[in-house]
N, C-alpha and C positions, 0 to 999 in steps of 0.2 A: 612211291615209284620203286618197281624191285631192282635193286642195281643187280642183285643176282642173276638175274633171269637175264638183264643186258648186254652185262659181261660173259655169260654162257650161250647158250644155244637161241637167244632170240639177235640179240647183237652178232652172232658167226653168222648166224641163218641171213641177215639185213646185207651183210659183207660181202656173200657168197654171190645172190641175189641184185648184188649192183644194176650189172649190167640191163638187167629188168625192170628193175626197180626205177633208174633213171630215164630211162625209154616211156615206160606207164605216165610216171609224176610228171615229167618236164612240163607242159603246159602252165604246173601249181606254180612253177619257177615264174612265169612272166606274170600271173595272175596277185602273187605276192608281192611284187616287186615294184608293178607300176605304183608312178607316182608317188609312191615313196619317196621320202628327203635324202640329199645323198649326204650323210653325216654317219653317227655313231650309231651302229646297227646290233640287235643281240636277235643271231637264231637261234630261238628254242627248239631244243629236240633237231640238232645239225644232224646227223645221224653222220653219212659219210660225202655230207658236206656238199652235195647239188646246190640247196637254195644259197647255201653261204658262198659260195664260187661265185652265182650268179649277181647276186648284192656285188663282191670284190668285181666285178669286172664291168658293173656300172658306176662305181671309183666310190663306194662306199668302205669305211671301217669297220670290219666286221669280227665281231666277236661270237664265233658258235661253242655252244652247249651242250652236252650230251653224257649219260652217264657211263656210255657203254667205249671201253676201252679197245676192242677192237673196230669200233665204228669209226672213233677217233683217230684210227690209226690208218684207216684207208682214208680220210678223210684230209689227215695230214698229208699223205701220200698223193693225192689229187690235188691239191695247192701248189707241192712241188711240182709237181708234173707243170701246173699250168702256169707257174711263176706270179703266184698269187697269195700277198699277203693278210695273211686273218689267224687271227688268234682263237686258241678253242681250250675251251676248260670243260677238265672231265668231274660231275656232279650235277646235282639235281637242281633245275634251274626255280623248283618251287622255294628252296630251303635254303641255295648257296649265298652271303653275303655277300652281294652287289654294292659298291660305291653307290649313294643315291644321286641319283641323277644323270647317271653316268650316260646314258642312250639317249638319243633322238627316237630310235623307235625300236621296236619289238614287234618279230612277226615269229610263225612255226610253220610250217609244214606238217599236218598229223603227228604234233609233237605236246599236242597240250593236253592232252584224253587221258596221263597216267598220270596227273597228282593225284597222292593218297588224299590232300587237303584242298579242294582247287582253291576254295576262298583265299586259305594264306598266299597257294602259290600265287594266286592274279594280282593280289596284292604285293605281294612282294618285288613281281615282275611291273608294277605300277612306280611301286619307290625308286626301283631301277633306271627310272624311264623321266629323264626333265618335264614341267610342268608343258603342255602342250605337244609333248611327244604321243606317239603314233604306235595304236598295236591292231594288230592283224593276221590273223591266223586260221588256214584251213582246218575244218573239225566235218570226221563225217557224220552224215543223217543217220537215220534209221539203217537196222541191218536188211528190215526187208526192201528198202529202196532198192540195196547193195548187193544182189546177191550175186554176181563175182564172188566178193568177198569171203561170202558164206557157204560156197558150192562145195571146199572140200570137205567141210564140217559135216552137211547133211551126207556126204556119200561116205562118211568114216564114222559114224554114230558108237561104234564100240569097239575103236584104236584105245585102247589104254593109257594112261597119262592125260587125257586131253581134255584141257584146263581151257574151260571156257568160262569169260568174267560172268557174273550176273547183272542186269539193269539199272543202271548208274555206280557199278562198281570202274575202277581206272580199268582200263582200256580203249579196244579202237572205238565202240558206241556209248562211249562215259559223257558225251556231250552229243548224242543226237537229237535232244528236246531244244526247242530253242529255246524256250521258257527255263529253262535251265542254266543255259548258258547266260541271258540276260540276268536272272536274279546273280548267276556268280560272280560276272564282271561287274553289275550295281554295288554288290555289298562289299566287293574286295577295290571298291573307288573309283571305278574307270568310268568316263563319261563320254559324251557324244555319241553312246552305243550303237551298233547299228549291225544286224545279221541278217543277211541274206542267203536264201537259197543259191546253188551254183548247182549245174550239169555240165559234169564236165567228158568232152570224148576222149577217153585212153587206150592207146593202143601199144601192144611189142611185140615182138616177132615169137611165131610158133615153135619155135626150135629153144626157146630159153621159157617154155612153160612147163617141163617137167622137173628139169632143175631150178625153177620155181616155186612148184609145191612141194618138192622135196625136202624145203626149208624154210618156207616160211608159213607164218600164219600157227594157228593152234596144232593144227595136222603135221604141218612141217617142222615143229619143235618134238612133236613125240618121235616123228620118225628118226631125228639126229639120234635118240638114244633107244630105238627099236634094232632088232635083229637084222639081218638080210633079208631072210626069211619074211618076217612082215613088212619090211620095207617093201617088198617087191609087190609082195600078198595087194595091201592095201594103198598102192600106185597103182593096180590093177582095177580098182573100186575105182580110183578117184579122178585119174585123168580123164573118163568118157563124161564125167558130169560136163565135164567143161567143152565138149562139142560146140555147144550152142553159142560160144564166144570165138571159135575160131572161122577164120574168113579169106583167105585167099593170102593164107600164106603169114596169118597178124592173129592173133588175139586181139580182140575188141570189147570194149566194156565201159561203162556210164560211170561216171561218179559222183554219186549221189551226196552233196555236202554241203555246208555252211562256210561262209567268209562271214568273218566278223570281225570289226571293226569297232576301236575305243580311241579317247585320248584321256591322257592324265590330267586331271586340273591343275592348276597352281596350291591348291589348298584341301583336303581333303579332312571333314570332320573329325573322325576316329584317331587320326593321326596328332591330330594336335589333343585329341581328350589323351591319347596313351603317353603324350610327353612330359 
């Protein structure tokens, strides 16, 4: 996971972006959440703290994750607002020392797609997690399910800077194969497997979609450290792509994903061979 890149302009871009960003996701908040145990909760990948709110305010203990320090900072800033207590540590939730057994469950929100290792991370988010605890976590499909996602890419094809991951490197489509996803929660212990396709309908208001691309996404990292000059230039490309998602007043858009679902066993082979 690059803390660099979190702490810089993908973490501002995520901050900026809130108000959008909450609007789009909220739905993943109920879809997470139900049924859930209400005990010791760890959000991976909290970012600025929506699904972690939403856990605290169905009287769970909630401990969010994230590496990026101004995420965590609006994110601390939103608990206060809402007088809601939850604890948040700033690291990598693949690699940070977790008390073992510390959680009832483990869920993310588009927070699991950047281990450099997912095997260790799963696993280690496994140890984390008491024997019949609960993990659950949104990962999106394909990019071409997605293309929302991908519209500013193809209208900026030769913005400068722009760092687009390759096929199954970390990033947002590092877990679009399901097959992928099942052999890495198998081999990193997790049981009860279970991933389902999810469509989900997102929507936010028209008026928070330019200063939406202006920061987020691969497009809207190059442009934080572009000119004026091309910032303008290449807003000029990129905002008409997305026509085809606005609608009386909303952006509208599918999202194309996987809920996946594990629990920890009481015993896990590898774990007692490595002791």
């Amino acid at each position: 996971m690059d803390a660099r890149m979190w702490n810089g302009v993908a973490g501002q871009g995520w901050v900026a972006a809130q108000t959008a960003l909450d609007q789009m996701y909220a739905p993943f908040d109920g879809l997470l959440t139900a049924d859930l145990p209400v005990g010791r909760i760890l959000d991976v990948g909290c970012g600025t703290g929506s699904t972690s709110l939403a856990l605290a305010r169905r009287g769970a203990q909630v401990t969010g994750i994230d590496p990026s320090a101004p995420m965590l900072a609006a994110a601390r800033a939103r608990m206060a607002r809402d007088g809601a207590a939850v604890e948040f540590i700033q690291a990598d939730a693949g690699t940070h020392a977790f008390a073992p057994g510390r959680f009832d469950a483990v869920v993310s929100r588009f927070g699991v797609m950047f281990f450099a290792d997912p095997v260790a991370a799963f696993a280690n988010l496994r140890r984390a997690t008491r024997p019949g605890g609960w993990l659950r976590f949104a990962a999106w499909r394909d990019a071409a399910e997605n293309p929302f996602l991908t519209a500013a890419e193809r209208a900026a094809p030769l913005l400068p800077g722009l760092a687009i991951p390759a096929p199954g490197e970390p990033g947002p489509f590092a877990l679009a194969d399901r097959d992928r996803i099942f052999s890495i929660l198998k081999e990193s212990g997790w049981a009860a497997i279970d991933i389902a396709p999810i469509d989900v309908a997102c929507h936010f208001a028209e008026a928070e979609l330019a200063p939406y691309l202006a920061v987020m996404g691969p497009v809207g990292r190059a442009l934080q450290q572009a000119d004026d000059q091309t910032r303008m230039r290449v807003m000029e490309d990129v905002r008409p792509a997305f026509d085809g998602f606005v609608r009386d007043g909303e952006v509208r858009f599918t999202a194309a994903c996987w809920m996946a679902n594990g629990l920890a066993p009481s015993v896990f082979a590898k774990d007692a061979a490595d002791a």
